[in-house]
C-alpha positions as CSV (number, residue, x, y, z in Angstrom):
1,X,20.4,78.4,310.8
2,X,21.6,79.6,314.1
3,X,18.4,78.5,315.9
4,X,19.2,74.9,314.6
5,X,23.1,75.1,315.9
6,X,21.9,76.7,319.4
7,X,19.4,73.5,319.7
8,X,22.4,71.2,318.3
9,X,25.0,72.9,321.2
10,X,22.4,72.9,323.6
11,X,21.6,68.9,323.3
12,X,25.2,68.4,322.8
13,X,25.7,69.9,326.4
14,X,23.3,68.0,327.8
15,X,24.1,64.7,326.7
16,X,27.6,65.6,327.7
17,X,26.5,66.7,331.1
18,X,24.1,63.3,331.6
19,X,27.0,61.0,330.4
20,X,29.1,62.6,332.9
21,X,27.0,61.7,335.6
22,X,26.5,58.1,334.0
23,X,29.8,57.7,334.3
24,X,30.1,59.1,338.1
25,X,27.4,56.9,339.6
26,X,28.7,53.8,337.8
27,X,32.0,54.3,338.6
28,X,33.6,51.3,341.3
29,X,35.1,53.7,343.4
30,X,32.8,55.2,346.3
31,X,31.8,58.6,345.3
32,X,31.2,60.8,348.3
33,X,28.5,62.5,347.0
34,X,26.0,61.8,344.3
35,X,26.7,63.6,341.0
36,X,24.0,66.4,341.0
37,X,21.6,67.3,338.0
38,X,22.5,70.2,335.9
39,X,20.8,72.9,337.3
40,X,19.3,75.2,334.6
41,X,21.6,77.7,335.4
42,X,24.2,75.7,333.9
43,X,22.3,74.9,331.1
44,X,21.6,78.5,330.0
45,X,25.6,79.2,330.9
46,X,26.4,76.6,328.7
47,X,24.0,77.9,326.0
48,X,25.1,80.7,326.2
49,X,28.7,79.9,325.8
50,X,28.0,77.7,322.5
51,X,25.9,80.8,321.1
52,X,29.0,82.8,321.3
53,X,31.6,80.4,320.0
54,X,28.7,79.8,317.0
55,X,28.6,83.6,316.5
56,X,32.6,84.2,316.9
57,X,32.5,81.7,314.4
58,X,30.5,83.3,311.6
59,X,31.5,86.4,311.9
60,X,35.0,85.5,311.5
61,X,34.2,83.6,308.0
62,X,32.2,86.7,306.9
63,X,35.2,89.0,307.6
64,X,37.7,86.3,305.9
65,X,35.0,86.2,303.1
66,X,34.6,90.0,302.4
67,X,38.4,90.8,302.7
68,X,38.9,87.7,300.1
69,X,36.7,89.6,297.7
70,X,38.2,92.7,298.2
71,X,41.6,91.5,297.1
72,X,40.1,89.7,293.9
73,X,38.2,93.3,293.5
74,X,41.9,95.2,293.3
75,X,43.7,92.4,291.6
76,X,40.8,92.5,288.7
77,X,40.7,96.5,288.6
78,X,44.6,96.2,287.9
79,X,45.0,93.8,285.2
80,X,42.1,95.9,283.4
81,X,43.3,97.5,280.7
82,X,43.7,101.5,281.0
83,X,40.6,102.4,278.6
84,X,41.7,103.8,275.1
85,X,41.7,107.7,274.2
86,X,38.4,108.4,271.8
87,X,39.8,108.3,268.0
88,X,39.5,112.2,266.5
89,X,36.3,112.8,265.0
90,X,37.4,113.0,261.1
91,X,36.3,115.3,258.6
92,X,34.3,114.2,255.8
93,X,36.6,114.4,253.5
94,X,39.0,112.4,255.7
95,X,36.0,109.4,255.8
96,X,35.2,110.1,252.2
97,X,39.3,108.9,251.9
98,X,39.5,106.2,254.0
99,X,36.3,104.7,252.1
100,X,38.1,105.0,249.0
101,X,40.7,103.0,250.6
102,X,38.8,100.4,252.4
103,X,37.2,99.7,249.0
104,X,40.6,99.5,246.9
105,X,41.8,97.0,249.9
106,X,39.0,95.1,249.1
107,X,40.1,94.1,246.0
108,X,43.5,92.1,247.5
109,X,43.1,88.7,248.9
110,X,43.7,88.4,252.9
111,X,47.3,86.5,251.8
112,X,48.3,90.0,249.9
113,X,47.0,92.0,252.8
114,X,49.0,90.4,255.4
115,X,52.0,90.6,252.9
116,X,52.1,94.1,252.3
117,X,51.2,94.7,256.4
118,X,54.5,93.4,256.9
119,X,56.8,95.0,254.8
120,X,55.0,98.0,255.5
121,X,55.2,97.7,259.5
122,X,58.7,95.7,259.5
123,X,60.8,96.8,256.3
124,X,64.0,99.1,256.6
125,X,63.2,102.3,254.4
126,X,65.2,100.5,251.9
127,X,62.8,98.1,251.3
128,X,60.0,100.9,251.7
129,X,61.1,102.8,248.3
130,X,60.6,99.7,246.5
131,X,57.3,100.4,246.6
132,X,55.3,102.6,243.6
133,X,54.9,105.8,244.5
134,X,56.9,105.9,247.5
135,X,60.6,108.1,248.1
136,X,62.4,109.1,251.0
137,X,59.8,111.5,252.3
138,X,56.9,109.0,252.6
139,X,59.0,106.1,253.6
140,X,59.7,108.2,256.9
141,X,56.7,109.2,257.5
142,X,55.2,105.6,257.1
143,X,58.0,104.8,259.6
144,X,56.3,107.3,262.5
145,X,52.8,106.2,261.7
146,X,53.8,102.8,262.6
147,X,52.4,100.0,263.5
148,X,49.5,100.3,260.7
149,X,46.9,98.3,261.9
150,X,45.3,97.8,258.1
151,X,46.0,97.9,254.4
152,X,43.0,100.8,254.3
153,X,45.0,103.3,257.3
154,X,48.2,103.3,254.6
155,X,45.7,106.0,252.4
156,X,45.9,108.3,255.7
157,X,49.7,108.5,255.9
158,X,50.7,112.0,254.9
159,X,51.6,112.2,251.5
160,X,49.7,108.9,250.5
161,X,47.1,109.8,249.0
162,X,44.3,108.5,246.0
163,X,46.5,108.1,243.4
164,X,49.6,106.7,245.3
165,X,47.5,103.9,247.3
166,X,45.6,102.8,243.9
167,X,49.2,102.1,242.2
168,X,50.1,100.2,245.5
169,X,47.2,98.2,245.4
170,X,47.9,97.4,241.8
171,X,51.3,96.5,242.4
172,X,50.6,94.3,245.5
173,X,47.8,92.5,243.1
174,X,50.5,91.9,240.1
175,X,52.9,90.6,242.6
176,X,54.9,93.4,244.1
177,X,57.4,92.9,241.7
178,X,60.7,95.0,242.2
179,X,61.4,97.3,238.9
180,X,64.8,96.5,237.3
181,X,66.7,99.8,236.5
182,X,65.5,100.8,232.8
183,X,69.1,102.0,232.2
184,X,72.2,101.0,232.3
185,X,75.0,102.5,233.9
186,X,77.7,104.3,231.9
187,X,81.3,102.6,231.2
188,X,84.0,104.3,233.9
189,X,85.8,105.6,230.3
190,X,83.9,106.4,227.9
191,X,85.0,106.6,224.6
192,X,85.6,110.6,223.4
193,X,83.2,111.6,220.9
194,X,84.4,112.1,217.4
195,X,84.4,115.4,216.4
196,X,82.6,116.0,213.1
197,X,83.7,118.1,210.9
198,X,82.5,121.6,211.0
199,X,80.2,122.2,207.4
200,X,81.6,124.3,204.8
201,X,81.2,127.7,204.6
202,X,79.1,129.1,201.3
203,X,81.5,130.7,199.5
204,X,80.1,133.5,197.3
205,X,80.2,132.3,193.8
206,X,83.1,134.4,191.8
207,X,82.3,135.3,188.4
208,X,84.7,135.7,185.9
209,X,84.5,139.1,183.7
210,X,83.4,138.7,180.2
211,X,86.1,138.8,177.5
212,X,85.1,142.0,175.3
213,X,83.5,141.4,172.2
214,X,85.8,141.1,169.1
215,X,85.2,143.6,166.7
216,X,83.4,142.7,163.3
217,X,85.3,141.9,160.5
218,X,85.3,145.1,157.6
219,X,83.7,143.3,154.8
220,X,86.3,143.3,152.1
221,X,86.3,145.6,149.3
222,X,85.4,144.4,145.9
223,X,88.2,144.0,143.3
224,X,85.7,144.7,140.5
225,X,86.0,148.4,139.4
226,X,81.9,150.2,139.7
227,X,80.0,150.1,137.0
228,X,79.3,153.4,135.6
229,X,76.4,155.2,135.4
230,X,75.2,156.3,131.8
């Protein structure tokens, strides 16, 4: 390519160089001396000159070039993202958990999923306790664990475990229906209890003492005299 420009400045000088001396000789004013040929000094000289002003040329595009892609190269490296800790290796029985979650999870419909993701990532612990299984203690430490990424990582949550996440699945799947209270609260004034009266105390049966026996009657003498004895 810069053979082709050298022969392109090089003609272009000549042709500039002849036209000049067109232009002297048919000129109407008396030249004192004829214009003279270019010499082949000249020639090389201007050769020379375009050959630089070609290579000034390039060389300053290449420089403009390779600084331009070593901005774009910084500007790329710093809107990579920062590359992500490795995730802790878990132990088996930590997999074998988070299988059993993944396929209880399984069983909700993406709609239920996304449901229970939010109130699980945005509710107050209020709303938190409403869940089965869940009390003050959990709620909290579903609040640190936040965000949870999917209805699967809840089973990993400290004191979530088989039992708890299979009633929450359960209770997502029927609805996630709030309780009502099973009992009612007490009247401010209750009534006083009625005292009953205290049972009777066994009294030891009393019994009477026998009337003495009447004597028998004498059996009354007979008014007949004896009969004698012959």
């Amino acid at each position: 390519m810069i053979r082709h420009l050298l022969a392109a400045a090089t003609l272009a000088t000549l042709a500039a160089l002849s036209s000049s001396a067109s232009a002297q000789e048919k000129s109407t004013k008396p030249a004192a001396k004829p214009a003279a040929a270019p010499t082949p000094e000249k020639i090389a000289d201007a050769t020379k000159k375009a050959a630089d002003s070609i290579k000034k040329t390039t060389d300053s595009a290449a420089k403009s070039n390779k600084e331009s892609t070593k901005d774009a190269s910084k500007d790329s490296a710093a809107k990579k993202p920062a590359p992500k800790p490795a995730a802790e290796e878990l132990s088996a029985s930590d997999k074998a958990l988070l299988a059993h979650g993944e396929k209880e999870a399984a069983k909700l419909s993406p709609a239920q999923q996304s449901k229970l993701l939010a109130l699980i990532n945005s509710g107050e612990q209020k709303d938190l306790i409403t869940i089965p299984g869940i009390g003050e203690s959990k709620s909290a430490n579903i609040i640190a664990k936040r965000p949870v990424a999917k209805v699967a990582d809840l089973i990993m949550i400290d004191g979530i475990g088989e039992s708890t996440f299979d009633g929450i699945v359960k209770w997502v799947d029927a609805g996630m229906k709030t309780p009502e209270p099973s009992a009612k609260p007490e009247a401010s004034n209750p009534e006083p209890a009625k005292a009953e009266p205290a049972p009777a105390k066994d009294k030891a049966p009393t019994t009477k003492p026998a009337k003495p026996a009447k004597p028998a009657a004498a059996a009354p003498e007979s008014t007949k005299p004896a009969k004698k004895k012959s």
